[in-house]
KOLKOLNU-391490 format. One record per atom (N, C-alpha, C, CB): residue in three letters; z, x negated, y negated. Coordinates in steps of 0.001 Angstrom, whole numbers, padded with zeros to 6 digits, always signed. Glycine has a CB too. Layout:
N
AlaZXY
...
***
This chain:
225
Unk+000000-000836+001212
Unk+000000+000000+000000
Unk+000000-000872-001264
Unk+001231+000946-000005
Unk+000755-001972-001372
Unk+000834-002642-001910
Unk-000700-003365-002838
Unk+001574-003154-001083
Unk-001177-003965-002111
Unk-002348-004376-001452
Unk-003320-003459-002240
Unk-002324-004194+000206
Unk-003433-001948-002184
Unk-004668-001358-002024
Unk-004136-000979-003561
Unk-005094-000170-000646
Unk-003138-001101-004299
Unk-002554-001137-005877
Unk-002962-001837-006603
Unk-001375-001401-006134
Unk-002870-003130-006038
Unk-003019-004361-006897
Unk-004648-004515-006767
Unk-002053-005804-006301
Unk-005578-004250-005703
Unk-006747-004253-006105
Unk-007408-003287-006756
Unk-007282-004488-005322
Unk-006946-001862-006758
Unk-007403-000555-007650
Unk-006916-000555-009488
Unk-006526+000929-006792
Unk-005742-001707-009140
Unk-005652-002145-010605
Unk-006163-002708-011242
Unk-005007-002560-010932
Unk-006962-004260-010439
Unk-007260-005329-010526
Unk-009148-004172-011084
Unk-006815-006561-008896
Unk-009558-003544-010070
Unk-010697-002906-010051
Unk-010695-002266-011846
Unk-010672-001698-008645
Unk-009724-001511-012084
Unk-009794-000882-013196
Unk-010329-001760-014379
Unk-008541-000347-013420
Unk-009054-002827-014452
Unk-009080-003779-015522
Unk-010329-004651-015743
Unk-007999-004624-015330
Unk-011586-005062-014674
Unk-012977-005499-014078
Unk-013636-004388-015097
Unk-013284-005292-012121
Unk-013818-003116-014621
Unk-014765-002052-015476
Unk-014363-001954-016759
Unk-014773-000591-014964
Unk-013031-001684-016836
Unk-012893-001723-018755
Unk-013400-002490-019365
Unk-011695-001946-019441
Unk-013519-004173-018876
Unk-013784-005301-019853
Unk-015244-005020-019657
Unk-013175-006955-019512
Unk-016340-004593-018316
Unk-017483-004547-018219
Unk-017846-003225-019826
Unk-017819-004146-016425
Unk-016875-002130-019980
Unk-017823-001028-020919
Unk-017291-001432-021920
Unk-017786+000661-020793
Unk-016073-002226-022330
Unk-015865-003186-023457
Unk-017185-003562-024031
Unk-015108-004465-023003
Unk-017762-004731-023011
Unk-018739-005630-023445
Unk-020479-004619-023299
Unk-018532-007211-022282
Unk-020162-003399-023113
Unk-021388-002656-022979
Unk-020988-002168-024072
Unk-021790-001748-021789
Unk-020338-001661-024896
Unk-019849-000706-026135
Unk-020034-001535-026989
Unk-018397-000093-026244
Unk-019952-002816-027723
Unk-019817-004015-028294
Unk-021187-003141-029225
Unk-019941-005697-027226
Unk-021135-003558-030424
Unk-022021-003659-031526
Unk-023013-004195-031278
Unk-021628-004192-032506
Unk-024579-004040-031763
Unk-025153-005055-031420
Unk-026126-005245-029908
Unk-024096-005840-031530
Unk-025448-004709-029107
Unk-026363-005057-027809
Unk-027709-004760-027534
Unk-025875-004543-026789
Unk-028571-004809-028241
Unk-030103-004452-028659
Unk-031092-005797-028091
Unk-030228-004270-030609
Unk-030731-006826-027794
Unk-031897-007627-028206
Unk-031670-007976-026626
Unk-031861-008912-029638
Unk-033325-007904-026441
Unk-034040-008688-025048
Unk-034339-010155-024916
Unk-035415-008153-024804
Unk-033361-011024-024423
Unk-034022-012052-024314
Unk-035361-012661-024482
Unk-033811-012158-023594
Unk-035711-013375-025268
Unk-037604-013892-025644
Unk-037498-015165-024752
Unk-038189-014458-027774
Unk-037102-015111-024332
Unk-037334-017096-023807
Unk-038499-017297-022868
Unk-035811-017887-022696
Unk-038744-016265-021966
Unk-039878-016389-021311
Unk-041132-015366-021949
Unk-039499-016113-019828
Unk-040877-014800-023214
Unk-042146-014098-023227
Unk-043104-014924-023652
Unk-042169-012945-024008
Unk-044576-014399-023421
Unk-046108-014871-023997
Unk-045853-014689-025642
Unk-047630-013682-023343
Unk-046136-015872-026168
Unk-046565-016031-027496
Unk-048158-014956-027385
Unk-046769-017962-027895
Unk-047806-014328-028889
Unk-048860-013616-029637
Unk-050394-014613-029343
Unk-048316-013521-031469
Unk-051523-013788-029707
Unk-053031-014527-029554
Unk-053408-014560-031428
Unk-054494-013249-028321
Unk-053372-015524-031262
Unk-053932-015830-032820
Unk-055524-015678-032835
Unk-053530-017527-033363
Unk-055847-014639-033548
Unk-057082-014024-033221
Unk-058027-014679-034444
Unk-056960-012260-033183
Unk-057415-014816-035969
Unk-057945-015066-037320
Unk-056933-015509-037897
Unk-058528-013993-038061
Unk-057435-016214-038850
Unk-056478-017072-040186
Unk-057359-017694-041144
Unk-055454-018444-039638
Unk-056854-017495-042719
Unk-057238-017832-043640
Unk-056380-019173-044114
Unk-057295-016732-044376
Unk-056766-020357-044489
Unk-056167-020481-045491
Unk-056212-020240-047119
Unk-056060-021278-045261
Unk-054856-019765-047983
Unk-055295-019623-049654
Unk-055581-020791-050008
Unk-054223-019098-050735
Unk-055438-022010-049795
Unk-056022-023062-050568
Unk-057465-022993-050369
Unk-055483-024414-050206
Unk-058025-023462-051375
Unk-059746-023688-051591
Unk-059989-024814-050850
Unk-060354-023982-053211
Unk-060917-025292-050135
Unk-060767-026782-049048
Unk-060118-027187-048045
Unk-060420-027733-049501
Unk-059043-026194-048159
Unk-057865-026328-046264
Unk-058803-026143-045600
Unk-056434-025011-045600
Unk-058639-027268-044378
Unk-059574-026781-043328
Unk-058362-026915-042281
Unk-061139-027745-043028
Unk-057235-026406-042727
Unk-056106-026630-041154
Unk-055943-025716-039910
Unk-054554-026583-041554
Unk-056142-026105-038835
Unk-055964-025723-037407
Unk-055131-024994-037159
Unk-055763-026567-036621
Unk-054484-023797-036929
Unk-053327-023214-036434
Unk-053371-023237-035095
Unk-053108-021956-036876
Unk-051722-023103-034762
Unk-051520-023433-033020
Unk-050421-022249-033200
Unk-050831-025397-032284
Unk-050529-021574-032509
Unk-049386-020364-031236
Unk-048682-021481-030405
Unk-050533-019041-029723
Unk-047885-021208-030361
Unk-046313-021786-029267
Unk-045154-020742-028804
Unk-045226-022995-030242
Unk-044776-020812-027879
Unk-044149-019658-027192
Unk-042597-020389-027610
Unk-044644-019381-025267
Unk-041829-019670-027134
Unk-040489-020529-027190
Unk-040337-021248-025707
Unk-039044-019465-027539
Unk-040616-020254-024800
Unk-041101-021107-023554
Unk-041385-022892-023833
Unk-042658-020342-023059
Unk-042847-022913-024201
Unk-042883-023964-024278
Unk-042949-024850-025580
Unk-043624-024057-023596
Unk-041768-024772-026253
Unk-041061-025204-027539
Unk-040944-027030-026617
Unk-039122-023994-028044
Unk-040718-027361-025538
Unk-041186-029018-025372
Unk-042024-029693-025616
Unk-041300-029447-024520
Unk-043304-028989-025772
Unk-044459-029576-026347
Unk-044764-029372-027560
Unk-045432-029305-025777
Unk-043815-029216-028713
Unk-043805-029123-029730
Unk-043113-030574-030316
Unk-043283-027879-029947
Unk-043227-031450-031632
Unk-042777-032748-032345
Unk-041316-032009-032331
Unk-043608-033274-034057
Unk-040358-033028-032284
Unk-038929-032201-032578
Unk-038306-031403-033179
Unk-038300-032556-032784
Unk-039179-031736-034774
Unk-038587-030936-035859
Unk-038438-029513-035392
Unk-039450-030996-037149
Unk-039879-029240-035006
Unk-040109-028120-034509
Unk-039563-027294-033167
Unk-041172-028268-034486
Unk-039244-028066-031759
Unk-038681-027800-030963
Unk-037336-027549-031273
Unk-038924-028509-030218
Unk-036471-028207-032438
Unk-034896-027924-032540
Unk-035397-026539-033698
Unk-033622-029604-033326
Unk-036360-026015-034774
Unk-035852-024777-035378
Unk-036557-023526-034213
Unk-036462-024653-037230
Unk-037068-023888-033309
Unk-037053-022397-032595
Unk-036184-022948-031703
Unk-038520-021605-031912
Unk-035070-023756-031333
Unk-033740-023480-030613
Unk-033375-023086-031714
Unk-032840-024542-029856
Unk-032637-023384-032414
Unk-032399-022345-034016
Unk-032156-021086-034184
Unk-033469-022231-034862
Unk-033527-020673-033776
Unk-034009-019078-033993
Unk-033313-018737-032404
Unk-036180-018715-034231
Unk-033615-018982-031562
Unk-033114-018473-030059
Unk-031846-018304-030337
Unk-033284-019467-028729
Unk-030984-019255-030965
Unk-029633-019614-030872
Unk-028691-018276-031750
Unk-029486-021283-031595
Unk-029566-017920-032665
Unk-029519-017083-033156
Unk-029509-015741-033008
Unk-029953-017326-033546
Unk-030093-015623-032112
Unk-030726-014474-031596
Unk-029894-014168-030508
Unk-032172-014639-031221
Unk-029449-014873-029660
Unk-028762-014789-028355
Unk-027303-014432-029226
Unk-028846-016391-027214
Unk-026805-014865-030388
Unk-025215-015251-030845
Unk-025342-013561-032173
Unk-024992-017647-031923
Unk-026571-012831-031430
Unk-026568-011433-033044
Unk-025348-010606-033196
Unk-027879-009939-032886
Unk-024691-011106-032365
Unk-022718-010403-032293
Unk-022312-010903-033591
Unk-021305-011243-030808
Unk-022361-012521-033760
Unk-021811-013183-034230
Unk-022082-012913-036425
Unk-022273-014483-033292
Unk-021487-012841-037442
Unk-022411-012787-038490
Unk-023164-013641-038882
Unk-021994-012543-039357
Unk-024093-013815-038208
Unk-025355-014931-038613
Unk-026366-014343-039704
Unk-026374-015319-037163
Unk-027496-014626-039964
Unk-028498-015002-040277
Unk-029258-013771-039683
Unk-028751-016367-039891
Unk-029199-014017-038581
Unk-030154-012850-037742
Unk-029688-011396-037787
Unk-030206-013176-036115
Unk-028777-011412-037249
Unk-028218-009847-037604
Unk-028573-009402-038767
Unk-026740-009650-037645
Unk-027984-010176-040206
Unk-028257-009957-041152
Unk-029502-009089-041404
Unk-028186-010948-041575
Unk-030863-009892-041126
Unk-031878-009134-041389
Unk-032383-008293-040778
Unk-032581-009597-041595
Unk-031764-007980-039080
Unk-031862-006924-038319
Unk-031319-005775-038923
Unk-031331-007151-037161
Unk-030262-005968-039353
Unk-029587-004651-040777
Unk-030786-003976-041484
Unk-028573-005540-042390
Unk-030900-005122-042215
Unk-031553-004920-043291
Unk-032839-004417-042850
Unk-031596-006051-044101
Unk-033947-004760-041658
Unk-035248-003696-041233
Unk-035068-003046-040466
Unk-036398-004069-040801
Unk-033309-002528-040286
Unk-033473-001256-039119
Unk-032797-000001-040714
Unk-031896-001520-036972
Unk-032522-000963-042027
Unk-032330+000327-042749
Unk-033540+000840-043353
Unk-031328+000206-043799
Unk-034499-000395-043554
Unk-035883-000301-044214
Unk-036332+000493-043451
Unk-036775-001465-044387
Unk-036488+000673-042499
Unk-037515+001623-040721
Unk-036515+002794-041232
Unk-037143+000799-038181
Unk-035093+003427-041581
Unk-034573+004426-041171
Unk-034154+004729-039638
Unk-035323+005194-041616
Unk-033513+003682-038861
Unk-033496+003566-037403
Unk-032008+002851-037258
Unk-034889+002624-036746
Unk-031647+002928-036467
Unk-030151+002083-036134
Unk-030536+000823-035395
Unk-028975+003002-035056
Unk-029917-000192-035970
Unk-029683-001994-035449
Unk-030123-001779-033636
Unk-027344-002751-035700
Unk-029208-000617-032857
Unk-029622-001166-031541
Unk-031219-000550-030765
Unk-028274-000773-030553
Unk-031454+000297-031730
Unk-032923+000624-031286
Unk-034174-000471-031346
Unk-033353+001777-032176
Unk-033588-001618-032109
Unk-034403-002368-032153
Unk-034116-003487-030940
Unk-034462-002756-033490
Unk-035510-004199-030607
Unk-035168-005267-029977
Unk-036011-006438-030366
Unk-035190-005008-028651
Unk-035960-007891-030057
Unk-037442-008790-030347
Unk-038278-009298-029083
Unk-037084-010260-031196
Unk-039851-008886-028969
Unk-040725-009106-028180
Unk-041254-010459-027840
Unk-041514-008428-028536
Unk-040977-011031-029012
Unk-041921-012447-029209
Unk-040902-013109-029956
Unk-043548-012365-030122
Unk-040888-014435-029615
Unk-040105-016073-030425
Unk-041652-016615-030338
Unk-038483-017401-029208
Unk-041668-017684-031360
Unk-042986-018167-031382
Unk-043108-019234-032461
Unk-043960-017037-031595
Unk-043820-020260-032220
Unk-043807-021037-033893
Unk-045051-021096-033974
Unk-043105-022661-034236
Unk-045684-021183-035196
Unk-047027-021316-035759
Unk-046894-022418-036576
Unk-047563-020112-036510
Unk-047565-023590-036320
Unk-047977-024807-037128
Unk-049423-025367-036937
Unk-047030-025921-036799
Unk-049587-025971-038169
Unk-050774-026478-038412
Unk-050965-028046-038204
Unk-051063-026089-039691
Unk-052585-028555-038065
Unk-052676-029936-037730
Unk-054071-029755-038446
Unk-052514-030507-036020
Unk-054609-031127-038478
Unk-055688-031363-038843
Unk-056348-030942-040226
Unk-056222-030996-037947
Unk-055875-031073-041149
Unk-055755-031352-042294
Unk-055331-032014-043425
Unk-055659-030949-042356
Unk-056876-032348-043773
Unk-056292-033256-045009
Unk-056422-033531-046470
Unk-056466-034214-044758
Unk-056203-031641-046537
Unk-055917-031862-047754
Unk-054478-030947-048149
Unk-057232-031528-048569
Unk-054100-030269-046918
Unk-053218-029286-047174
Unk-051862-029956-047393
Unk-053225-028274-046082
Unk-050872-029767-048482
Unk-049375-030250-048621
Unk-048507-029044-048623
Unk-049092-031108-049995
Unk-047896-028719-047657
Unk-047107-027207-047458
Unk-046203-027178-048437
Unk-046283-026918-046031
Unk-046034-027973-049175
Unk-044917-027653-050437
Unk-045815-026953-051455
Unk-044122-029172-051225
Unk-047042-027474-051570
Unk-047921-027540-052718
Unk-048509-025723-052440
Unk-049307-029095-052566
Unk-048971-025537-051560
Unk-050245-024419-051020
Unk-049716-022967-051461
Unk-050510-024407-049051
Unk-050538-022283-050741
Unk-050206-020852-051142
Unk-049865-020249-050203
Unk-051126-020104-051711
Unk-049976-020472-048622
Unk-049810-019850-047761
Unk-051267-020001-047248
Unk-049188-018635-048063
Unk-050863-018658-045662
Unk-051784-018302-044631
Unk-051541-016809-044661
Unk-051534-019037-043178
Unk-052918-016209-044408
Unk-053340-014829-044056
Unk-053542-015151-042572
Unk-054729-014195-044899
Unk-052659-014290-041563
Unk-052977-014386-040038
Unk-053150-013396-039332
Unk-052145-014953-039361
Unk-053934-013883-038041
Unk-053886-012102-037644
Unk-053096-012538-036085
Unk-056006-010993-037430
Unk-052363-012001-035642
Unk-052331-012036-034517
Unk-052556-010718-033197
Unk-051299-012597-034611
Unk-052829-010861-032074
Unk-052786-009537-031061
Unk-051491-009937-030198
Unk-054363-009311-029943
Unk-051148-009026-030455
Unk-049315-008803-030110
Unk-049810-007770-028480
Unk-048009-007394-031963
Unk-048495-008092-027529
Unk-048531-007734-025947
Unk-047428-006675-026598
Unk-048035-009106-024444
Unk-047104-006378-027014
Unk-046326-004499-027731
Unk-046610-004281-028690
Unk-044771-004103-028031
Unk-047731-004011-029081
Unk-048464-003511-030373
Unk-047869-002227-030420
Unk-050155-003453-030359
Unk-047506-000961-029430
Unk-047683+000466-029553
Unk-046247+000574-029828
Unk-048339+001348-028268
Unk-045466-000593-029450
Unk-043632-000332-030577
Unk-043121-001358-031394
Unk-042067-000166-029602
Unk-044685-001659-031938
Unk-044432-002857-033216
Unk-043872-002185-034378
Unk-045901-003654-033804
Unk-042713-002856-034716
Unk-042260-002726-036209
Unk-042014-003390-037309
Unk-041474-002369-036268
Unk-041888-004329-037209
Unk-041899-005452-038060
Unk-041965-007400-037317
Unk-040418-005074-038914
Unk-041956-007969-038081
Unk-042231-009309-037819
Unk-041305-009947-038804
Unk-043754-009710-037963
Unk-040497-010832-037929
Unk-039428-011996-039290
Unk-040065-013312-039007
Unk-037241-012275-038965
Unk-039400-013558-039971
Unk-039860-015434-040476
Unk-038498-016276-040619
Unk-040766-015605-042400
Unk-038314-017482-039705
Unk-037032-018205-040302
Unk-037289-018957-040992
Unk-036195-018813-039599
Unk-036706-019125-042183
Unk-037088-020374-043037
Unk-036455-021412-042973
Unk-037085-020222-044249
Unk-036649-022268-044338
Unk-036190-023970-043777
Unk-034588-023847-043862
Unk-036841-025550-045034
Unk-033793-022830-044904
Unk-032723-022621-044996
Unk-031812-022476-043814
Unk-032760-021797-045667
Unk-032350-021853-042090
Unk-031964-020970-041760
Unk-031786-019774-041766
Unk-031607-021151-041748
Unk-032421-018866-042352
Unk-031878-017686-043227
Unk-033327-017061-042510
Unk-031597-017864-045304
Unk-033327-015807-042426
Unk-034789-014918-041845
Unk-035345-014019-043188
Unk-034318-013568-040311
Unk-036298-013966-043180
Unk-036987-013111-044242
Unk-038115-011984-043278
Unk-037948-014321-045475
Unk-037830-010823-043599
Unk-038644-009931-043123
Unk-040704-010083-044137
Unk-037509-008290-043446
Unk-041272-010381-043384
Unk-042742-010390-043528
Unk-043281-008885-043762
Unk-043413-011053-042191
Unk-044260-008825-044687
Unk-044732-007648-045359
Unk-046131-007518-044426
Unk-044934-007855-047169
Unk-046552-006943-043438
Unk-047477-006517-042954
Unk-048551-005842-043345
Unk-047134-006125-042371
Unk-049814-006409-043767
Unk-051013-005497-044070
Unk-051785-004522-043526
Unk-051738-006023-044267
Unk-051651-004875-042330
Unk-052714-004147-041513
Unk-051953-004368-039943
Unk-054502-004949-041712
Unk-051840-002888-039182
Unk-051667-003112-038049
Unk-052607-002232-037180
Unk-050367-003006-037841
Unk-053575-002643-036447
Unk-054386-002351-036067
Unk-054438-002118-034269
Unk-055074-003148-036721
Unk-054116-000475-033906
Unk-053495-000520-032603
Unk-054561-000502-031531
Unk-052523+000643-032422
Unk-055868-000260-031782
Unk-057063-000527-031263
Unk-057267-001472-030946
Unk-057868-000327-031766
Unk-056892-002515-031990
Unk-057255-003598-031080
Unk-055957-004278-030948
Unk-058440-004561-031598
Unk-054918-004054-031394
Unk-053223-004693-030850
Unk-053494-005908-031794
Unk-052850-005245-028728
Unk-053571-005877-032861
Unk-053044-006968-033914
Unk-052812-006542-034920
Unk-053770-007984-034245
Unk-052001-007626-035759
Unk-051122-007523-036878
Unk-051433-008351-037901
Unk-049854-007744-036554
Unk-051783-008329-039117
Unk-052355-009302-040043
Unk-051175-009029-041502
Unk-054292-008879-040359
Unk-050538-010551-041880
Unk-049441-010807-042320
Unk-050165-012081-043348
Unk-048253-011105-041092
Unk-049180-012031-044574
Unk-049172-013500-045352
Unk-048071-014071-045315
Unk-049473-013526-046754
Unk-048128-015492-044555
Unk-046774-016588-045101
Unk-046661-017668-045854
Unk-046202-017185-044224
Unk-045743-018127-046227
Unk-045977-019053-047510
Unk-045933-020287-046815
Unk-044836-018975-048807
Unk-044372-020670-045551
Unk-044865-021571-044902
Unk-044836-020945-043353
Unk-044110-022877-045206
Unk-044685-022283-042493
Unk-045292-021776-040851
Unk-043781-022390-040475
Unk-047151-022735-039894
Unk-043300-021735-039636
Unk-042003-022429-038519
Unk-041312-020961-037772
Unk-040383-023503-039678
Unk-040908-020730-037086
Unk-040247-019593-036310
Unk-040438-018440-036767
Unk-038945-019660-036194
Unk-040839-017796-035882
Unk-041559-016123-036249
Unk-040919-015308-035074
Unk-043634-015969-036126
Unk-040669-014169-035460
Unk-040100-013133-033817
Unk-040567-011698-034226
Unk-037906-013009-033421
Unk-041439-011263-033489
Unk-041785-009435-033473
Unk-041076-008874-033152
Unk-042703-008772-032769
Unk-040704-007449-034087
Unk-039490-006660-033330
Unk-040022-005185-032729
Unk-038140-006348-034513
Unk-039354-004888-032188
Unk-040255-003832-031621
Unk-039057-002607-031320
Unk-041195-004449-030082
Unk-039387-000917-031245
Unk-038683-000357-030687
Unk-038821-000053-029737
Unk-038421+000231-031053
Unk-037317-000188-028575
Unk-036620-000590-027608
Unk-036843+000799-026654
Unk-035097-001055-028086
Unk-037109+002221-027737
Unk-037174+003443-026604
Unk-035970+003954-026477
Unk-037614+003062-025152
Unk-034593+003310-027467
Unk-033271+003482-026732
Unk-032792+004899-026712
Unk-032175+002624-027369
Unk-033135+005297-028407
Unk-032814+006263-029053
Unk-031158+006112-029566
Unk-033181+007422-028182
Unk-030429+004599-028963
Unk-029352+004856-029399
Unk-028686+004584-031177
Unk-028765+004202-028414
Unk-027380+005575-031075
Unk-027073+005461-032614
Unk-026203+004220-032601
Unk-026255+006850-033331
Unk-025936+004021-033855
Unk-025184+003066-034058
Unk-023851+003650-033623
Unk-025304+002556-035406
Unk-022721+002290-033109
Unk-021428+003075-033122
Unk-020781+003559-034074
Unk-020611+002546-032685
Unk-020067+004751-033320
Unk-019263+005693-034907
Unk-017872+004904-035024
Unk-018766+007885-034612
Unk-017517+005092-036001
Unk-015949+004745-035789
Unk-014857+005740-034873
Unk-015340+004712-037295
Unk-014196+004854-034045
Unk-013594+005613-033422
Unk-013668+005370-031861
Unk-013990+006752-033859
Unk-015029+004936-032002
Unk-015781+005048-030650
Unk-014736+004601-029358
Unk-017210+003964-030708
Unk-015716+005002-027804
Unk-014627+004450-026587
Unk-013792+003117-026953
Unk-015523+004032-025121
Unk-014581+001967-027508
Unk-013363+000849-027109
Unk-012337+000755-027047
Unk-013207+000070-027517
Unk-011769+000999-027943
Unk-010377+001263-027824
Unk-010051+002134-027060
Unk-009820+001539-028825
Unk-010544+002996-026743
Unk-009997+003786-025055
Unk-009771+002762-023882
Unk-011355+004939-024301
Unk-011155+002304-024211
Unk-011567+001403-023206
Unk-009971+000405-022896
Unk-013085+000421-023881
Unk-010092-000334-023650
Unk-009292-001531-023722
Unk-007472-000780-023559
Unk-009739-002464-025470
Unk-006808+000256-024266
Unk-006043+000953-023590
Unk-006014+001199-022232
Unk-006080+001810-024037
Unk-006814+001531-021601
Unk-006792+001564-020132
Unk-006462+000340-019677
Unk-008014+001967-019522
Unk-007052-000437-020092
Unk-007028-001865-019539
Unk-005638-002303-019574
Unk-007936-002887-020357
Unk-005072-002186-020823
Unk-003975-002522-020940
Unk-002803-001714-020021
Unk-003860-002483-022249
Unk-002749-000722-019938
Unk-001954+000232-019063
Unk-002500-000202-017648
Unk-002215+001942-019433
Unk-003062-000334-017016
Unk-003415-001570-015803
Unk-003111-002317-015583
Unk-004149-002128-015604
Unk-003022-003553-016882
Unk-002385-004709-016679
Unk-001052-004181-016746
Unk-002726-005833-017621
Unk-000433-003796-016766
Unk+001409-003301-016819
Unk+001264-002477-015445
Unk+002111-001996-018518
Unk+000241-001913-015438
Unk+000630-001062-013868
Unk+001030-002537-012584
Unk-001352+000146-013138
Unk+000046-002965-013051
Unk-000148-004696-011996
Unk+000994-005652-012066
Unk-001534-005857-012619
Unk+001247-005442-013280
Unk+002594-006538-013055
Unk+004358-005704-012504
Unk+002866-007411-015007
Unk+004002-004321-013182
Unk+005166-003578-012768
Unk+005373-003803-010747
Unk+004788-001714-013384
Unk+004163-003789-010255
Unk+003812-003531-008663
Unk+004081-004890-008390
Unk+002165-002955-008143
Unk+003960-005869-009287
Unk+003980-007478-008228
Unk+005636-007752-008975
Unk+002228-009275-008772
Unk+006362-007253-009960
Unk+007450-007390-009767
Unk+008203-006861-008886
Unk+007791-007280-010530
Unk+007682-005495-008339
Unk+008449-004873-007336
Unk+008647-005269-006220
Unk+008141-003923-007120
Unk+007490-006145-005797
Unk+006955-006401-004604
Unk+007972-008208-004436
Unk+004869-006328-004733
Unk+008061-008294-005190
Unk+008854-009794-005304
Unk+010205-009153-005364
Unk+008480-010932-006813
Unk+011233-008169-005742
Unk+012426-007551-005886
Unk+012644-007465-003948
Unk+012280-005880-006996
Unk+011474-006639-003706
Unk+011832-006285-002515
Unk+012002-007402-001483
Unk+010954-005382-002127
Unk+011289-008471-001584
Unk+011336-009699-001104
Unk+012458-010820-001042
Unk+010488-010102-001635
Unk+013245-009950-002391
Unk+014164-010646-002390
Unk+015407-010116-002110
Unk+014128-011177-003329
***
């Protein structure tokens, strides 16, 4: 009897911390680490005479990227994985799930990705005006926006011109190129939490468990003795 207490307690206190960490703020975002980088279909440059190359990179394969570049999309991942935390990222997840009229966990991100240029020589990214790009996105039909991390750290939501679901691309201007993530909706329909919400139920239970558990293993040691 003993025995079948201490594990139905032990069991309780297991599920509370599991709908704890399911109730948690925030739980919206799908891991990107293995998705396909976007198809860079078109690109302008605004300078008169740029003739620079753009390259797609997945976060996947962020190793074959020069370092600079491989450590700011760990950056952006790092970010992204820690959106509990008040970072950077959350931040602007706020801010385009109030712009959309939608709640933070309906959203999720489809794509991590860096876009940089080579083979040019006349372009100075401090100096220029930017790139007009188009890309064809693999969730075009719950595309909602596209962020940009900058050199700060800090994300800036990108102003989209044209999204074109016929053919699944998205055509955007940036000023410079380094970590980009598509966000997309998730299908969840869920609201944000209200105040009030289970956790604290949650975690009450838990707690009245842990006292059920120790009340039973003091007893169990009384009787022993």
């Amino acid at each position: 009897m003993k025995k079948f207490a201490v594990i139905s307690l032990s069991l309780v206190m297991v599920v509370c911390l599991t709908l704890i960490a399911i109730a948690g703020p925030g739980a919206f975002v799908q891991s990107p680490s293995n998705n396909p980088a976007p198809i860079l279909t078109a690109y302008t440059a605004d300078d008169e005479g740029c003739t620079a190359e753009l390259v797609v990179t997945a976060y996947a394969d962020r190793d074959t990227r020069p370092e600079e570049k491989r450590l700011a999309l760990e950056e952006a991942y790092d970010q992204i994985v820690n959106h509990k935390d008040d970072n950077a990222f959350k931040a602007v997840m706020e801010q385009m799930a109030e712009k959309l009229g939608m709640t933070v966990p309906e959203l999720s991100i489809a794509e991590l990705f860096d876009i940089s240029y080579y083979s040019c020589g006349v372009h100075i990214e401090e100096d220029h005006n930017g790139f007009t790009i188009t890309l064809k996105l693999n969730t075009i039909e719950n595309f909602k926006g596209i962020i940009h991390l900058q050199e700060d750290e800090t994300w800036e939501i990108l102003d989209v011109s044209d999204v074109n679901e016929a053919e699944g691309t998205i055509t955007f201007h940036v000023d410079t190129l380094s970590p980009f993530a598509t966000v997309v909706d998730n299908g969840s329909g869920e609201q944000a939490p209200q105040t009030g919400d289970l956790t604290m139920v949650y975690l009450g239970v838990m707690i009245a468990a842990a006292c059920g558990l120790v009340i039973v293993l003091v007893a169990g040691k009384k009787r022993k003795a």
